[in-house]
N, CA, C and O atoms as a Tripos MOL2 file, in Angstrom:
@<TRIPOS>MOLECULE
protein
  272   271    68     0     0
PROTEIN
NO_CHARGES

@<TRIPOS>ATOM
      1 N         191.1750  172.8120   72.4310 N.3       1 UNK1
      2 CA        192.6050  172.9910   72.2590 C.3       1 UNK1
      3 C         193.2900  171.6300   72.3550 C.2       1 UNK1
      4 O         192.8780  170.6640   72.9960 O.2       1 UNK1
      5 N         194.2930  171.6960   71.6890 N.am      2 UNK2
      6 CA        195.1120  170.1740   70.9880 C.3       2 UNK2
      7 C         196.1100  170.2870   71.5500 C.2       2 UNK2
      8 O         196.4200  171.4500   71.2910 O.2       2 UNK2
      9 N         197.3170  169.6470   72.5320 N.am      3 UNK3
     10 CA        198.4120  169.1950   72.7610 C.3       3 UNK3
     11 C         199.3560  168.4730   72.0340 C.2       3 UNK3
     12 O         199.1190  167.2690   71.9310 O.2       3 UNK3
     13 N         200.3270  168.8850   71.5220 N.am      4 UNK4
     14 CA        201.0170  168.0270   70.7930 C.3       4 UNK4
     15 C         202.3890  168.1420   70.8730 C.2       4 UNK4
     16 O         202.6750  169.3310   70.7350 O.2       4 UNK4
     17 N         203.5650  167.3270   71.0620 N.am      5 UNK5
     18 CA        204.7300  167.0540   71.3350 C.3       5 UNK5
     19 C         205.6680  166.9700   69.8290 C.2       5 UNK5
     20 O         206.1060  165.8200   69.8340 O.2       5 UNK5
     21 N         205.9010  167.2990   69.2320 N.am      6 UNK6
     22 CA        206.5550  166.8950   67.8390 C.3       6 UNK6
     23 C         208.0590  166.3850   68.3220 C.2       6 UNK6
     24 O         208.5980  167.0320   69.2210 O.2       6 UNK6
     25 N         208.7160  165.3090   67.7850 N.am      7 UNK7
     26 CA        210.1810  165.4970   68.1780 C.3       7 UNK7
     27 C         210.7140  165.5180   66.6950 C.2       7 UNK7
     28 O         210.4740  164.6840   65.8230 O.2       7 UNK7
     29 N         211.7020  166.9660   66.5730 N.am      8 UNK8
     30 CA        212.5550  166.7110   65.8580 C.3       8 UNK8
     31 C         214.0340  166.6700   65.7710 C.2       8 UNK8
     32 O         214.9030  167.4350   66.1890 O.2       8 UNK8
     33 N         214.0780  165.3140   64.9640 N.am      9 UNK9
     34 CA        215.5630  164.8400   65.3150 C.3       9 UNK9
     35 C         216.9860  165.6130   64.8750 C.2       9 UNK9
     36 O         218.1210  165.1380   64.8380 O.2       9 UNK9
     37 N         216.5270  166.9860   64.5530 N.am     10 UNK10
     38 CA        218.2610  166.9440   63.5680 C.3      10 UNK10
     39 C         217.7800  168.4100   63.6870 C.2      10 UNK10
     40 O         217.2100  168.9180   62.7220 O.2      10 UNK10
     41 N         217.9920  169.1560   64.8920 N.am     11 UNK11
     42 CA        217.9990  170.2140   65.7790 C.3      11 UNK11
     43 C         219.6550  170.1060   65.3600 C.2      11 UNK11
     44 O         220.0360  168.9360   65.4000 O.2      11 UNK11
     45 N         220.6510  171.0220   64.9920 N.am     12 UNK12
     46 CA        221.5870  171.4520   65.2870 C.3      12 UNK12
     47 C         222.6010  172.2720   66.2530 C.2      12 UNK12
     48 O         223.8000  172.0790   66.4500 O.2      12 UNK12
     49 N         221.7360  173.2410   66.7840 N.am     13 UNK13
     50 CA        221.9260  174.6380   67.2620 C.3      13 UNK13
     51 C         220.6530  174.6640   68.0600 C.2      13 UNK13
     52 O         219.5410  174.2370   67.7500 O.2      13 UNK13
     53 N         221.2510  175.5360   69.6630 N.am     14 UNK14
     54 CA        220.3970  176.4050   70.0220 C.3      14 UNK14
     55 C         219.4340  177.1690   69.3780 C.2      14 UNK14
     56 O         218.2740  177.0350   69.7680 O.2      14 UNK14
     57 N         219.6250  177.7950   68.6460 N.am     15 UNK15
     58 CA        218.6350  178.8920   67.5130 C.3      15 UNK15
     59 C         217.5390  178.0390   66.6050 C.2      15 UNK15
     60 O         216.5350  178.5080   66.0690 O.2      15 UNK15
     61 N         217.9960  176.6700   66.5720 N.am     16 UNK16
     62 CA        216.4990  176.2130   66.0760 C.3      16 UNK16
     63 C         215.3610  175.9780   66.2520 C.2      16 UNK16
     64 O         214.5280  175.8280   65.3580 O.2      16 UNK16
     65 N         215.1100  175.8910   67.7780 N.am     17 UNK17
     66 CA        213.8120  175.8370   68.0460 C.3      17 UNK17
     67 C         213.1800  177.4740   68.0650 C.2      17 UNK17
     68 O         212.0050  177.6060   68.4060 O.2      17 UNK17
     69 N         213.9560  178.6570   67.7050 N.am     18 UNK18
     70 CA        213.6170  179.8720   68.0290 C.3      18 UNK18
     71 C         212.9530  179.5170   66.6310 C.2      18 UNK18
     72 O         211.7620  179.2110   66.5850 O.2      18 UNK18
     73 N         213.6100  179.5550   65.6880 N.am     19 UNK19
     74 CA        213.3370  178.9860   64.1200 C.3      19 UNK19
     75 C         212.0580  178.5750   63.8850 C.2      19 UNK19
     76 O         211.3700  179.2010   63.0790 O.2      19 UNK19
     77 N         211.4030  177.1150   64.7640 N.am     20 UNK20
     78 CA        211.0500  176.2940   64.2620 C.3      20 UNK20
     79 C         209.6620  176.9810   64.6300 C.2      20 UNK20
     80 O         208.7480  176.9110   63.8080 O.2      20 UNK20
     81 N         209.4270  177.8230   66.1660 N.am     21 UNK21
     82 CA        208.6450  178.5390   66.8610 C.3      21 UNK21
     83 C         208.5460  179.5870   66.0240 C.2      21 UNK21
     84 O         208.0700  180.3320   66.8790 O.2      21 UNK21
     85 N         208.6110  180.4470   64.8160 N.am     22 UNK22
     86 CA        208.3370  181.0730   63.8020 C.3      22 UNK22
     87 C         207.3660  180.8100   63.2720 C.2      22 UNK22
     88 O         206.6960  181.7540   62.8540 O.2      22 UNK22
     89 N         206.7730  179.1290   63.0170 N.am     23 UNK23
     90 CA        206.0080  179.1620   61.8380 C.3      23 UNK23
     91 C         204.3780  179.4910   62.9900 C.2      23 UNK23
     92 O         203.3960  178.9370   62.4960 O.2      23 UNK23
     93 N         204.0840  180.2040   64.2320 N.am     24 UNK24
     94 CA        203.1140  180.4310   64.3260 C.3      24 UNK24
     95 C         202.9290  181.7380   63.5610 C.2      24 UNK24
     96 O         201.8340  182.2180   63.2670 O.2      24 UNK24
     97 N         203.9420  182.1810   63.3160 N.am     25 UNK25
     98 CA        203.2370  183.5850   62.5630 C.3      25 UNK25
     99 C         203.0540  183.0500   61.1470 C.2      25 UNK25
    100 O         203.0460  184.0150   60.3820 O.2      25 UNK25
    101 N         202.9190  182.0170   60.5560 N.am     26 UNK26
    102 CA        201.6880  181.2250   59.0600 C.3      26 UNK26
    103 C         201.1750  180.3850   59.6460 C.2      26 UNK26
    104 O         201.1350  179.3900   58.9220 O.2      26 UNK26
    105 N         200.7020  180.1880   60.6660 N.am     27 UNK27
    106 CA        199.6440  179.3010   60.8340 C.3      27 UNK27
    107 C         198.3130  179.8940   61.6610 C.2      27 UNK27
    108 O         198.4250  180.0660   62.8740 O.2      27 UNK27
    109 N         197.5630  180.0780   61.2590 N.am     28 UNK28
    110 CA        196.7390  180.1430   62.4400 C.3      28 UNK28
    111 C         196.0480  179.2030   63.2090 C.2      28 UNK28
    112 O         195.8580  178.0550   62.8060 O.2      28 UNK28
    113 N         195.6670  179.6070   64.2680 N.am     29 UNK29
    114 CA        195.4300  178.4050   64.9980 C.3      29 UNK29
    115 C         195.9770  178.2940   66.0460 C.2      29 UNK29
    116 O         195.3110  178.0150   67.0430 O.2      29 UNK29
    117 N         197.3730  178.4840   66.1180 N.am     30 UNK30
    118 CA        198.9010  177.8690   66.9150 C.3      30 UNK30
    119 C         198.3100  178.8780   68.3330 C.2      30 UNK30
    120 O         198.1210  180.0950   68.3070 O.2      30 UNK30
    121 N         198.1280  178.0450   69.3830 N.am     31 UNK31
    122 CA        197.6990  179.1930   70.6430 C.3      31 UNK31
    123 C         199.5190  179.0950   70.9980 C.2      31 UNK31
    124 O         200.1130  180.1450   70.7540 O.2      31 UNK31
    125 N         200.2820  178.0700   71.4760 N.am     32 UNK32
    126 CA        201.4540  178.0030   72.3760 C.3      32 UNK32
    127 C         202.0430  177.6820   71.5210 C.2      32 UNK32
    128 O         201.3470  177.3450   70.5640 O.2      32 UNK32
    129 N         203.9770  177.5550   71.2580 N.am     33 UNK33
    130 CA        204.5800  176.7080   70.8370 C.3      33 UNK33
    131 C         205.6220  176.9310   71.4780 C.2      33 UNK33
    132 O         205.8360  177.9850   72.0780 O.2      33 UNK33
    133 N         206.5760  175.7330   71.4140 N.am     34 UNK34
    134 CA        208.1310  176.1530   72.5550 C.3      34 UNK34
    135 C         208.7240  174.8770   71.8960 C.2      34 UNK34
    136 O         208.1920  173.7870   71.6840 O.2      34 UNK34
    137 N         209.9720  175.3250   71.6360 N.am     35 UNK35
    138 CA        211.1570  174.3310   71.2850 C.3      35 UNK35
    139 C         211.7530  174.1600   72.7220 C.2      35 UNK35
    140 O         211.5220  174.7620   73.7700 O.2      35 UNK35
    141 N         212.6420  173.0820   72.3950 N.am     36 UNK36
    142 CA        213.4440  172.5600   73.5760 C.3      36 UNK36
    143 C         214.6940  171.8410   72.4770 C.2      36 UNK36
    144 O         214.5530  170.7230   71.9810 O.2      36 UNK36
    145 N         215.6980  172.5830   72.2750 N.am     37 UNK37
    146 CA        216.8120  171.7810   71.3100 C.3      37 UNK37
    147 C         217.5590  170.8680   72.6030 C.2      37 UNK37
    148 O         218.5530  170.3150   72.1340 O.2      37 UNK37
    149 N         217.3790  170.5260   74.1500 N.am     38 UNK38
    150 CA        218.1720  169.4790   74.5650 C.3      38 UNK38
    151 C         217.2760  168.4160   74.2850 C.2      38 UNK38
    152 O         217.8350  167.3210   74.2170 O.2      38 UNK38
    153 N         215.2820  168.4150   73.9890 N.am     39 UNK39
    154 CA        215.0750  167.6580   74.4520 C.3      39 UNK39
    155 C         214.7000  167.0870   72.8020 C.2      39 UNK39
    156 O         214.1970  165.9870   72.5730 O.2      39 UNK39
    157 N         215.0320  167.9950   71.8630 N.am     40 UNK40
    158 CA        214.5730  167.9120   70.3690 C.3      40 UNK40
    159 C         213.6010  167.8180   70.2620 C.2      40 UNK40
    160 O         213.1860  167.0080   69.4330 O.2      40 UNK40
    161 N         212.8990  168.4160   70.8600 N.am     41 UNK41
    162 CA        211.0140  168.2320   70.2870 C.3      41 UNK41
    163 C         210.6260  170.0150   70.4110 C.2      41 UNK41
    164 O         211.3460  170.9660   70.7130 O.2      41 UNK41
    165 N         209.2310  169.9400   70.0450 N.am     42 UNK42
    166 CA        208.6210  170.9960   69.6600 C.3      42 UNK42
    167 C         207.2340  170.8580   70.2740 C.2      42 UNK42
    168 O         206.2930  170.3760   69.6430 O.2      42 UNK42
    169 N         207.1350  171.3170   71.5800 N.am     43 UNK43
    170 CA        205.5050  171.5390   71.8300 C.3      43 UNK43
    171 C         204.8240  172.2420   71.4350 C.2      43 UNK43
    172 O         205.0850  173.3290   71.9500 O.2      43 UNK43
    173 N         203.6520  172.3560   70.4610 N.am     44 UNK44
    174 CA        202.3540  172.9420   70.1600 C.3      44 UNK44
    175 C         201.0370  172.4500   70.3250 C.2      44 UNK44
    176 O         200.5030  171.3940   69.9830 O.2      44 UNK44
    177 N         200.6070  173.5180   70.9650 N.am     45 UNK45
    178 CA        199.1580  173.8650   71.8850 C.3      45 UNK45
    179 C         197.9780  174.7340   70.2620 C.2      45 UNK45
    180 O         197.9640  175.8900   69.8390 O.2      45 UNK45
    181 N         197.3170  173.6850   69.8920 N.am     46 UNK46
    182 CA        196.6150  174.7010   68.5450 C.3      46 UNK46
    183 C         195.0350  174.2500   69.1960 C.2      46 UNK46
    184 O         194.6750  173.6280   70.1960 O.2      46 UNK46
    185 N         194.2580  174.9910   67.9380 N.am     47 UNK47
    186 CA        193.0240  174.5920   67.6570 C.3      47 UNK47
    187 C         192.7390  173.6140   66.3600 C.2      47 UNK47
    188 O         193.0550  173.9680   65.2240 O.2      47 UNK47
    189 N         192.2570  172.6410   66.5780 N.am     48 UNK48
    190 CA        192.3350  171.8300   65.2060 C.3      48 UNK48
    191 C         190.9790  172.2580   64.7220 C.2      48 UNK48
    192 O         190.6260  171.5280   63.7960 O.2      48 UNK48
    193 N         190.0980  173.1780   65.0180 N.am     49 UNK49
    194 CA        189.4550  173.9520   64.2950 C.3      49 UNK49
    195 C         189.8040  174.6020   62.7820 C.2      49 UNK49
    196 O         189.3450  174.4440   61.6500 O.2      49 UNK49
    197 N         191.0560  175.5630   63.4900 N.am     50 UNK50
    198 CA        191.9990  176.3640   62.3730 C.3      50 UNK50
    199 C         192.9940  175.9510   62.2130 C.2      50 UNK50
    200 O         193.7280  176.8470   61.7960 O.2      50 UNK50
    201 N         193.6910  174.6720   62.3460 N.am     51 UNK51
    202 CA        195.0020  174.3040   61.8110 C.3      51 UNK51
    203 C         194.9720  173.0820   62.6150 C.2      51 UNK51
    204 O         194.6800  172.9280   63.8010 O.2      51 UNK51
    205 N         195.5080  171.8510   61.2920 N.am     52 UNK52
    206 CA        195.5610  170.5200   61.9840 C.3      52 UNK52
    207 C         196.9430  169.9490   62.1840 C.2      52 UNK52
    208 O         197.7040  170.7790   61.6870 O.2      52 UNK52
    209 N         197.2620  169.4890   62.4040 N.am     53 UNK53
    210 CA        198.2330  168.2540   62.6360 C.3      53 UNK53
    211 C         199.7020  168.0470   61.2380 C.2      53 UNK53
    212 O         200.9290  168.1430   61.2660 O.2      53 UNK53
    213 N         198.7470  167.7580   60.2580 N.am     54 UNK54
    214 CA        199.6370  167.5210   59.1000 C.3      54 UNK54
    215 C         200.0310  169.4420   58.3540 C.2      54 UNK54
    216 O         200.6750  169.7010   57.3370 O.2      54 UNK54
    217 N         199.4910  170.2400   59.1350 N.am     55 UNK55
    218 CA        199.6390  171.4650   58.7300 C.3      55 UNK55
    219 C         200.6950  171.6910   58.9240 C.2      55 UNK55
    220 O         201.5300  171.9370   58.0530 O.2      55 UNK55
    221 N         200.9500  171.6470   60.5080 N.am     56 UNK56
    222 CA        202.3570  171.8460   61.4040 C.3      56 UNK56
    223 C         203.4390  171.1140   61.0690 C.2      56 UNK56
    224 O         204.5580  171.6250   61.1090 O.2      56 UNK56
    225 N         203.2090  169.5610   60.6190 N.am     57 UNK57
    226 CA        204.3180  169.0400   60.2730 C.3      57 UNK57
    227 C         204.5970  169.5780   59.2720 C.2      57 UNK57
    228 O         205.6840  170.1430   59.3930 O.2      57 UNK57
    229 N         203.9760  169.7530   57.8960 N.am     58 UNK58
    230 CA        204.4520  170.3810   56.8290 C.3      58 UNK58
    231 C         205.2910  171.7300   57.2270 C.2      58 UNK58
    232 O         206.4180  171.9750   56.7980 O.2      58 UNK58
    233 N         204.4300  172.6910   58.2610 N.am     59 UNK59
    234 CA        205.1920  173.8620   58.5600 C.3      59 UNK59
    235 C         206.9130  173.5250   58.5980 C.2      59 UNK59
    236 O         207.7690  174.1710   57.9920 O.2      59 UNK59
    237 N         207.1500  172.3100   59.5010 N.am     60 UNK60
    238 CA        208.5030  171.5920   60.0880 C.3      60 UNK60
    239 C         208.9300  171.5430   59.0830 C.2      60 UNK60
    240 O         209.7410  172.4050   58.7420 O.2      60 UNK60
    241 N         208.5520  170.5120   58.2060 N.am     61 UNK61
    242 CA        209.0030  170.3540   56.8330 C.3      61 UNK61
    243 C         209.5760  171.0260   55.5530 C.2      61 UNK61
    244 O         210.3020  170.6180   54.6460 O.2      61 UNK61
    245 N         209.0830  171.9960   55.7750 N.am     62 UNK62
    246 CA        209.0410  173.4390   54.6500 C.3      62 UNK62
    247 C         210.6210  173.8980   55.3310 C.2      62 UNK62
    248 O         211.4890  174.0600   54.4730 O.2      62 UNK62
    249 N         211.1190  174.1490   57.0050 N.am     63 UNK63
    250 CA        211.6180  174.6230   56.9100 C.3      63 UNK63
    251 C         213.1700  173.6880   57.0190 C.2      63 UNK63
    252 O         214.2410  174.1920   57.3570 O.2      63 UNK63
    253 N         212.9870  172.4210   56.6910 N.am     64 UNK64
    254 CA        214.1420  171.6420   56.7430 C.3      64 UNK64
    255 C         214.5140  170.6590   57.8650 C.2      64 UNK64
    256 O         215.5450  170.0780   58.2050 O.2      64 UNK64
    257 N         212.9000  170.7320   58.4150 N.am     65 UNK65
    258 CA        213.7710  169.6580   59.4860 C.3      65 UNK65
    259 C         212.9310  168.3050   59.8080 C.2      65 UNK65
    260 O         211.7270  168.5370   59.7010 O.2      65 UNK65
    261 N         213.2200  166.9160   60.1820 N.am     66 UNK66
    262 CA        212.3220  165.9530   60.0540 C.3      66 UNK66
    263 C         211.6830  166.2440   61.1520 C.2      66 UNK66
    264 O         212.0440  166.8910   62.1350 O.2      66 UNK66
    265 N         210.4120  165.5560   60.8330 N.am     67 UNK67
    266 CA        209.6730  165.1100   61.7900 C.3      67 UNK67
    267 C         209.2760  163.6730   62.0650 C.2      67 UNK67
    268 O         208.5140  162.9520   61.4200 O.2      67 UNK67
    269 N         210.1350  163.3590   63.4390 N.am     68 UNK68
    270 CA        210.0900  161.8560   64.3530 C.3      68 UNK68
    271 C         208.5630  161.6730   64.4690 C.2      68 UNK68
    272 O         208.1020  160.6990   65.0640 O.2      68 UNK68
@<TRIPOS>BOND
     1     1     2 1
     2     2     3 1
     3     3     4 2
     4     3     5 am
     5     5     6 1
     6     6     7 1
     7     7     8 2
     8     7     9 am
     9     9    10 1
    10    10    11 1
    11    11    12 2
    12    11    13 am
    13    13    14 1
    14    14    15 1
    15    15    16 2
    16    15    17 am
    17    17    18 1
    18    18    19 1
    19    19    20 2
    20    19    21 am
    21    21    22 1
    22    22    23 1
    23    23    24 2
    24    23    25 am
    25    25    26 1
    26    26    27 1
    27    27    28 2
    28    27    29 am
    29    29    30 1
    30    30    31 1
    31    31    32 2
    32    31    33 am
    33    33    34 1
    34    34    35 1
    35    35    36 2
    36    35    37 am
    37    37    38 1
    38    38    39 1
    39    39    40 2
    40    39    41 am
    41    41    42 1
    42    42    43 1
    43    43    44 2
    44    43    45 am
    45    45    46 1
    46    46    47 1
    47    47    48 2
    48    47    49 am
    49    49    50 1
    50    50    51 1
    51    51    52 2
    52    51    53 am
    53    53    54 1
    54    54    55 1
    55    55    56 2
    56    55    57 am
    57    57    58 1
    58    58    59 1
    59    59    60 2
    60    59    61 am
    61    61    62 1
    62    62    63 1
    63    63    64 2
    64    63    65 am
    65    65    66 1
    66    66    67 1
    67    67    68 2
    68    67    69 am
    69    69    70 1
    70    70    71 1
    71    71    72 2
    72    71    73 am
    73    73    74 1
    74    74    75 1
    75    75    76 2
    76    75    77 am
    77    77    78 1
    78    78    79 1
    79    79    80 2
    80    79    81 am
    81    81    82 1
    82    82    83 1
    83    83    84 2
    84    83    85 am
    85    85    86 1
    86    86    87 1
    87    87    88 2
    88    87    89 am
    89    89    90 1
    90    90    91 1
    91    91    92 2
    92    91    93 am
    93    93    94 1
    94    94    95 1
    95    95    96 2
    96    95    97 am
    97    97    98 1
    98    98    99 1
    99    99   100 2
   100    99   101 am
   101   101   102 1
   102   102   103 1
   103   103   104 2
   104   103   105 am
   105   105   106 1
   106   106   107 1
   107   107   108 2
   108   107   109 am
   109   109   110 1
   110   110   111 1
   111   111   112 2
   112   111   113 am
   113   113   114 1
   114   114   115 1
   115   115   116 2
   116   115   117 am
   117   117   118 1
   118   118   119 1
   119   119   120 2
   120   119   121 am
   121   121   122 1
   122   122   123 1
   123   123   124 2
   124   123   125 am
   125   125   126 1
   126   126   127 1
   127   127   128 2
   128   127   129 am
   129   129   130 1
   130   130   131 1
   131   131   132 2
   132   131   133 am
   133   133   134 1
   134   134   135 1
   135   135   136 2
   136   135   137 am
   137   137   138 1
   138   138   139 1
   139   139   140 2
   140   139   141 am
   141   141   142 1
   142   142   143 1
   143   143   144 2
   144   143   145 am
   145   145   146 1
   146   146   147 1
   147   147   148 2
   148   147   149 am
   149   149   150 1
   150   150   151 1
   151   151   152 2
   152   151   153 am
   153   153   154 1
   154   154   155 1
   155   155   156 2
   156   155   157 am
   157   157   158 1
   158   158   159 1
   159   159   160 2
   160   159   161 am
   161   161   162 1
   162   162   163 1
   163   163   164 2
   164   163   165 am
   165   165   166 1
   166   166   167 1
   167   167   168 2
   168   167   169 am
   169   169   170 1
   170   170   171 1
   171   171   172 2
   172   171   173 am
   173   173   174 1
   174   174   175 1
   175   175   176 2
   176   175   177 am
   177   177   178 1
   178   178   179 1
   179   179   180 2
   180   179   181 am
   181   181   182 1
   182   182   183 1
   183   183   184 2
   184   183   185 am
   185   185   186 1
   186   186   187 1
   187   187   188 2
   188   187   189 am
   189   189   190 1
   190   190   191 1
   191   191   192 2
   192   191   193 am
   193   193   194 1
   194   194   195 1
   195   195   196 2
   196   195   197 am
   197   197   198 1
   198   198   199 1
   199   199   200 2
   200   199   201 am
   201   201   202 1
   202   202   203 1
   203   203   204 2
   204   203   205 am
   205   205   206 1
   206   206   207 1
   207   207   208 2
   208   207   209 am
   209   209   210 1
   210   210   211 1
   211   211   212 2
   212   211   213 am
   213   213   214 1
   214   214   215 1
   215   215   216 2
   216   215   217 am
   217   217   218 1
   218   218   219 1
   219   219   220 2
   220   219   221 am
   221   221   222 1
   222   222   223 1
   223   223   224 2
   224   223   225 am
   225   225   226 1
   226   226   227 1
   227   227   228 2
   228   227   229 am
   229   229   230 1
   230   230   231 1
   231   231   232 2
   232   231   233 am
   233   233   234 1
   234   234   235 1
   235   235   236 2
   236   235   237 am
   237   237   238 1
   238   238   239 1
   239   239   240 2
   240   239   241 am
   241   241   242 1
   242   242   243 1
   243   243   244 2
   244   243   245 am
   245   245   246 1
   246   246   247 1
   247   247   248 2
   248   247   249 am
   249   249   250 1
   250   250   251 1
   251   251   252 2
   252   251   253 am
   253   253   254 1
   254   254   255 1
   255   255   256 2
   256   255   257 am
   257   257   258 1
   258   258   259 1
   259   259   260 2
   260   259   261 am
   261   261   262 1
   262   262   263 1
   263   263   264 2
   264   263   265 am
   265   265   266 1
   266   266   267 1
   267   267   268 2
   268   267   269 am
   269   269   270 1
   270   270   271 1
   271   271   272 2
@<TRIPOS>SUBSTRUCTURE
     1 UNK1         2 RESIDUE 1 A UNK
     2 UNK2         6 RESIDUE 1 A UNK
     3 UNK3        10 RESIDUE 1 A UNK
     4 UNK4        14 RESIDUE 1 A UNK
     5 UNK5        18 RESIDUE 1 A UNK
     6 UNK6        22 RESIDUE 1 A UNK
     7 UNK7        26 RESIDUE 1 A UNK
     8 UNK8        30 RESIDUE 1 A UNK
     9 UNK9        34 RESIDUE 1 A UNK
    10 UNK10       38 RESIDUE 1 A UNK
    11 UNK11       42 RESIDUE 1 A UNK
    12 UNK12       46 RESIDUE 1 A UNK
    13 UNK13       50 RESIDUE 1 A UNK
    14 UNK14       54 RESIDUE 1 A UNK
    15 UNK15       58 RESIDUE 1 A UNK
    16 UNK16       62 RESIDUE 1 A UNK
    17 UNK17       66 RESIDUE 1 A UNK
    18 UNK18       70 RESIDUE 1 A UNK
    19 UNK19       74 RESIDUE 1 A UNK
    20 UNK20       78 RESIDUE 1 A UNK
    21 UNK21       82 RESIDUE 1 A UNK
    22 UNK22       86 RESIDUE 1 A UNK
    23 UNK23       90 RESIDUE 1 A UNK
    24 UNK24       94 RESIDUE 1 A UNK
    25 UNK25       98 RESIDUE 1 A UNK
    26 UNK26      102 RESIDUE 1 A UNK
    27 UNK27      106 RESIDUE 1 A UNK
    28 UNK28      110 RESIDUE 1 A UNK
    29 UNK29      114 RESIDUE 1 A UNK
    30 UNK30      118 RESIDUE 1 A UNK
    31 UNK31      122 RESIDUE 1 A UNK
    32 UNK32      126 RESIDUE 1 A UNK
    33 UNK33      130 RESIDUE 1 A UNK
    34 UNK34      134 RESIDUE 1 A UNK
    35 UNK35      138 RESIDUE 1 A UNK
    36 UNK36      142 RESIDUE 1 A UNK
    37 UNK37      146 RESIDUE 1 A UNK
    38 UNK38      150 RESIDUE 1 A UNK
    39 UNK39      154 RESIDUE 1 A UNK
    40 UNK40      158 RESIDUE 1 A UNK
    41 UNK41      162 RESIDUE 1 A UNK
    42 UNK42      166 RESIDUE 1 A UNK
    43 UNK43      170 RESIDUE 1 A UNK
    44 UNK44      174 RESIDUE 1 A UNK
    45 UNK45      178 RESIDUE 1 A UNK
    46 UNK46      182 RESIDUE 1 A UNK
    47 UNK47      186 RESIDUE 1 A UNK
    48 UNK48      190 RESIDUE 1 A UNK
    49 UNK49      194 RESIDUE 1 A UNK
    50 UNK50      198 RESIDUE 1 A UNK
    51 UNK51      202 RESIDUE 1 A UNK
    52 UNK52      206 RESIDUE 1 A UNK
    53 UNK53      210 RESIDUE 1 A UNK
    54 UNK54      214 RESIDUE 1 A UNK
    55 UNK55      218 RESIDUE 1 A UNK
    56 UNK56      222 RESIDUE 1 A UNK
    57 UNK57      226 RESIDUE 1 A UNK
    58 UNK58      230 RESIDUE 1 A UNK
    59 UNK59      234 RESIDUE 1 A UNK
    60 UNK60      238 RESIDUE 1 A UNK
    61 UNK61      242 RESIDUE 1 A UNK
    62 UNK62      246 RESIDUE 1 A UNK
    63 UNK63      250 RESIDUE 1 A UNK
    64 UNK64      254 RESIDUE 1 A UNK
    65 UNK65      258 RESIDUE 1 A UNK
    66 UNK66      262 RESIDUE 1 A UNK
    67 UNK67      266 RESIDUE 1 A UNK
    68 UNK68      270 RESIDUE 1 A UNK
């Protein structure tokens, strides 16, 4: 299992990290994920077995938001 911190910068709203914590239901892999919009990042806990790194950012990506 993989630890990973994503920060993204251009969080608007409370409701985006609920948002951003969505894309475990298309990814598999994703064991944990948790937004934090004070701290703008995105922790995910995966298997890089079933889903890597540039997967998740794309996930971010797809839905409009950068990834720091």
């Amino acid at each position: 299992m993989t630890k990973k911190t994503f920060k993204i910068t251009d969080m608007h709203c409370p409701s985006c990290p609920m948002r951003l914590e969505g894309i475990e239901d298309s990814l598999p892999g994703i064991h944990k994920i948790r937004g934090s919009y004070q701290k703008q990042n995105l922790e995910v806990e995966f298997d890089e077995a079933l889903v890597s790194e540039d997967q998740i950012r794309g996930a971010i990506q797809k839905l409009g938001y950068t990834v720091g």
